[in-house]
C-alpha positions in Angstrom: 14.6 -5.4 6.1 13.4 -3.0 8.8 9.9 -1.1 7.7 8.2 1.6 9.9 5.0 2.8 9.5 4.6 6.3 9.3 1.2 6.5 8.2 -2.1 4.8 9.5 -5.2 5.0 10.6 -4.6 4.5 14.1 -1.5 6.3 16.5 1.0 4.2 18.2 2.1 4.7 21.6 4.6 7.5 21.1 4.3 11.1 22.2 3.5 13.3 19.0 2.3 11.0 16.4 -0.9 11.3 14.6 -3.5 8.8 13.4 -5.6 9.6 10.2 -7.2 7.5 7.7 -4.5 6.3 5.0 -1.8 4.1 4.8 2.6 5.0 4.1 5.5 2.9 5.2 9.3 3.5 5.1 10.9 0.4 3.6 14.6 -0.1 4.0 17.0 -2.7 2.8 20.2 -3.6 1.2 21.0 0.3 2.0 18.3 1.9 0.2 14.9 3.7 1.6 11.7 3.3 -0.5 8.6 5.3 0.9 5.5 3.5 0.4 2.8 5.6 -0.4 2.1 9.0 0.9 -1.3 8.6 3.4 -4.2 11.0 2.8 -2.6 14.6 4.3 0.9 15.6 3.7 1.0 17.7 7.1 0.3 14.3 9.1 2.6 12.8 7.0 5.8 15.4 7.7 4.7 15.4 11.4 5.2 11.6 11.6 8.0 11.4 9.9 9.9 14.1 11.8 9.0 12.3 15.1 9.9 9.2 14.1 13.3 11.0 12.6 13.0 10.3 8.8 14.2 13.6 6.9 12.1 13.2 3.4 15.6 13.7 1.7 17.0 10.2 2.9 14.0 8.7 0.3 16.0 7.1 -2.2 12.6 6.3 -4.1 9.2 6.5 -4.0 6.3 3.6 -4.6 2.5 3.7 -5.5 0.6 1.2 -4.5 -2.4 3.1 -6.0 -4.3 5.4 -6.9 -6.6 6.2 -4.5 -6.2 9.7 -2.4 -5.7 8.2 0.8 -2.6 6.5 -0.6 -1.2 9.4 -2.6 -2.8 13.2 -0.8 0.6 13.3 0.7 2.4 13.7 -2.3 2.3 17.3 -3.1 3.5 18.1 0.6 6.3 15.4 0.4 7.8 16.6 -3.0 7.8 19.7 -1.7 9.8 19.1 1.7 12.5 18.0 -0.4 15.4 20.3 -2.7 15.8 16.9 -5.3 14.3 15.1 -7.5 13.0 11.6 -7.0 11.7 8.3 -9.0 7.7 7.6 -8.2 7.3 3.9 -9.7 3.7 3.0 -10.2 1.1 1.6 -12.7 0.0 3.6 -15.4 -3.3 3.4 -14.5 -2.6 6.0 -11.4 -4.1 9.2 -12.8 -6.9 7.9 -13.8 -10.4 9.8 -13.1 -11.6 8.2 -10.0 -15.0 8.3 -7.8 -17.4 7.0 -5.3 -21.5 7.2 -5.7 -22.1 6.5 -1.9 -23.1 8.3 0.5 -22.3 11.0 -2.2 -20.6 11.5 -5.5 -17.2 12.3 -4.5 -14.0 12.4 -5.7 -11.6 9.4 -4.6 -8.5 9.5 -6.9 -5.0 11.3 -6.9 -5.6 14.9 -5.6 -3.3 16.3 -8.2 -2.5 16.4 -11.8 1.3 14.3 -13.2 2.2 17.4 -14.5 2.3 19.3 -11.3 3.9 16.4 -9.1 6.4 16.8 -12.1 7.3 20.0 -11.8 8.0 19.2 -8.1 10.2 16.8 -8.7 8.3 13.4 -9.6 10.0 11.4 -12.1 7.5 8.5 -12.6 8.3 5.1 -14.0 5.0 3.6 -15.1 4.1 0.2 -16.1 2.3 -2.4 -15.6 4.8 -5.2 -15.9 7.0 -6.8 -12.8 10.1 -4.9 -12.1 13.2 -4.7 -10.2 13.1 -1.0 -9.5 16.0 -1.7 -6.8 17.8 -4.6 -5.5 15.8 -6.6 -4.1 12.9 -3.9 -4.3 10.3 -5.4 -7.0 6.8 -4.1 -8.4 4.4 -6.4 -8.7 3.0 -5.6 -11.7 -1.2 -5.9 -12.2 -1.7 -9.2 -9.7 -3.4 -11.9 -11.9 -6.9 -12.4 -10.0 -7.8 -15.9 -9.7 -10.1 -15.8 -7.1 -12.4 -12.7 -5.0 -11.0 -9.3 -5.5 -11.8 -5.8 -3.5 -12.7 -3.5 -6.3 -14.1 -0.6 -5.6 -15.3 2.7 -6.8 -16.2 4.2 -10.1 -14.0 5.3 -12.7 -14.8 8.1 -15.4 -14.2 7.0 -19.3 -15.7 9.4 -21.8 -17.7 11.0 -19.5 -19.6 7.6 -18.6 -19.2 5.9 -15.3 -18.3 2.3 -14.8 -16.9 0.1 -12.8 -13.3 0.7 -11.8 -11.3 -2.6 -11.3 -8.7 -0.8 -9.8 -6.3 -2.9 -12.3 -3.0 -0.6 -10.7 -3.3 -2.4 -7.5 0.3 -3.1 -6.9 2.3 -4.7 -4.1 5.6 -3.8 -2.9 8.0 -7.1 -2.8 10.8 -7.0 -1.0 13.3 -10.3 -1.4 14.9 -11.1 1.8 16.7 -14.2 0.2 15.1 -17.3 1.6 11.5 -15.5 1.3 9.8 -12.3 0.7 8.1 -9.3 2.9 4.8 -8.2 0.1 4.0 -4.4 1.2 0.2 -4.0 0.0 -1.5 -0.5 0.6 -5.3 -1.8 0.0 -4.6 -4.7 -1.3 -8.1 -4.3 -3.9 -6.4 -7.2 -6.0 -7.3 -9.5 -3.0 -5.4 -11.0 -0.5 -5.3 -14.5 -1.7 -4.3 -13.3 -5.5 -1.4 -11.0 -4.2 0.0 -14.0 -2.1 -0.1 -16.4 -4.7 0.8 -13.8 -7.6 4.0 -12.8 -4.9 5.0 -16.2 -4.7 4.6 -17.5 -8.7 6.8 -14.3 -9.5 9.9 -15.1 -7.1 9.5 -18.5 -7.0 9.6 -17.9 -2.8 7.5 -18.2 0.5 5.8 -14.9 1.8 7.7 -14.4 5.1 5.2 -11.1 6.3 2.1 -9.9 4.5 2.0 -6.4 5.5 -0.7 -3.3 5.0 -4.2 -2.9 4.2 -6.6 -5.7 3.3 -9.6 -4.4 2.5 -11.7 -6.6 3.9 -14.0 -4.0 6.1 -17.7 -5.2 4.9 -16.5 -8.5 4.0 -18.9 -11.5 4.9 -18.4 -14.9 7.0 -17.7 -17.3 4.4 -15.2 -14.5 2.5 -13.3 -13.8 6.1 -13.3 -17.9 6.2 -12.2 -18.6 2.6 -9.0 -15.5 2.7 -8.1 -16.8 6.3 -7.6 -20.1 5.3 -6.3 -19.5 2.2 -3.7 -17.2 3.6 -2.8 -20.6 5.9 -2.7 -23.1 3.2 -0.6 -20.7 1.1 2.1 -20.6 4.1 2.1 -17.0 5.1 4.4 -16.7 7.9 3.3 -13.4 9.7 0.6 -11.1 9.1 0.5 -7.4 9.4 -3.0 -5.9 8.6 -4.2 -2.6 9.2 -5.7 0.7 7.2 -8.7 -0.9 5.2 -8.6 -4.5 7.0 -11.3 -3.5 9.2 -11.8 -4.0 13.4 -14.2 -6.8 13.5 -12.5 -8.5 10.2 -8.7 -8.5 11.9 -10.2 -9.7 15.1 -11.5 -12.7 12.9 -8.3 -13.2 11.3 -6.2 -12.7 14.5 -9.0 -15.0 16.0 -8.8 -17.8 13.2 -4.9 -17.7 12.2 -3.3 -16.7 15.4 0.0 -15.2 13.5 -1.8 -11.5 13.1 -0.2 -8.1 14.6 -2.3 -5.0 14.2 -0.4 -1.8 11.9 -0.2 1.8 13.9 2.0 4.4 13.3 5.4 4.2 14.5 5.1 0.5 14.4 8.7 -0.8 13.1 8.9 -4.6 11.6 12.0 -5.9 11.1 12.8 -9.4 9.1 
């Protein structure tokens, strides 16, 4: 598996890439390109991916993570580079009306309607369950939460705001054979329950934990509780950047020792 990261909030060290708040990552393996998400901007996202060589027609499919505009603003701008159709799989739960009280009420969901990203050239497959979208490309499904979680945001039912539990957080597993590489864009299901969830599903260790954590805010005894967790649960590298937060992946990288930073044009190859 070789993944590239094409999107993130900070720039690597190569000549023409851009930094921007928002996570997408080009997974390949067994012969087969999946984009992960889309980032926040579709311009930042072409730019990228021209420097870093990736024509938006090489995407054999696309996958969600969730849907939160700084994992799907892209997708518009990405549709649109390309002259065919291609399958989006997600949770149904994507479209839903999303928002965030503070500092302001704001928007915070999927900038656009289905319909449009349709008529572009979207063909979704939604559902909620685990599935094999590719070989040896699987959806998570919803992530059973047995522990702390990293909801956030408001959604809008009937015109009344509640809660959202952000229930189509999904992670991207990809089965390398004696293990697995879990892709997570936010990972708002908690780190802990997408590791454990990962591993009850394929029955195998999690080789690399890669993407956002969202763990920016967290508290002492939460950074303490996920970092051990993640080294009792055998997690054999860690990759965390977009949401993880400075001062949080300095305490993980501090406490665990197997952590590498994300920025784009990073490449990560198992």
């Amino acid at each position: 598996m070789k993944l590239t990261i094409l999107f993130e909030n900070h720039a690597g060290y190569r000549k023409g890439l851009i930094g921007y708040h928002g996570f997408a990552a080009l997974v390949e393996h067994n012969g087969r390109k999946v984009l992960v998400d889309t980032g926040t901007d579709g311009e930042v996202l072409l730019r990228n991916m021209e420097t870093l060589g990736v024509s938006p027609e090489e995407i054999d499919a696309l996958f969600i993570t969730h849907g939160h505009y700084d994992h799907t603003g892209g997708l518009r701008a990405f549709l649109e580079s390309r002259e065919r159709e291609i399958d989006v799989y997600a949770h149904p739960g994507i479209f839903e009306q999303r928002i965030a009280l503070k500092p302001h009420r704001r928007e915070i969901g999927i900038p656009f309607k289905k319909e449009e990203l349709e008529e572009l050239g979207a063909k979704f497959h939604l559902s909620p369950k685990p599935v094999e979208f590719l070989p040896g490309f699987i959806s998570s499904g919803e992530i059973e939460r047995r522990t702390w979680d990293r909801a956030v945001g408001y959604l809008v039912l009937d015109g009344k705001t509640v809660p959202d539990p952000v229930l189509d957080d999904l992670a991207l597993i990809v089965d390398l054979g004696d293990g697995i590489a879990v892709i997570t864009g936010c990972g708002h299901s908690g780190v802990l329950n997408i590791v454990r969830h990962s591993m009850t599903l394929t029955g195998k260790r999690v080789l690399a934990l890669i993407g956002g954590f969202h763990l920016r805010g967290a508290g002492k005894a939460l950074l303490t509780d996920a970092a051990r967790g993640l080294s009792e649960l055998g997690v054999g590298r860690l990759y965390a950047g977009h949401c993880t937060g400075i001062e949080e992946f300095a305490f993980l990288s501090s406490a665990l020792r197997n952590v590498e930073g994300l920025h784009v044009g990073k490449i990560i190859e198992l």
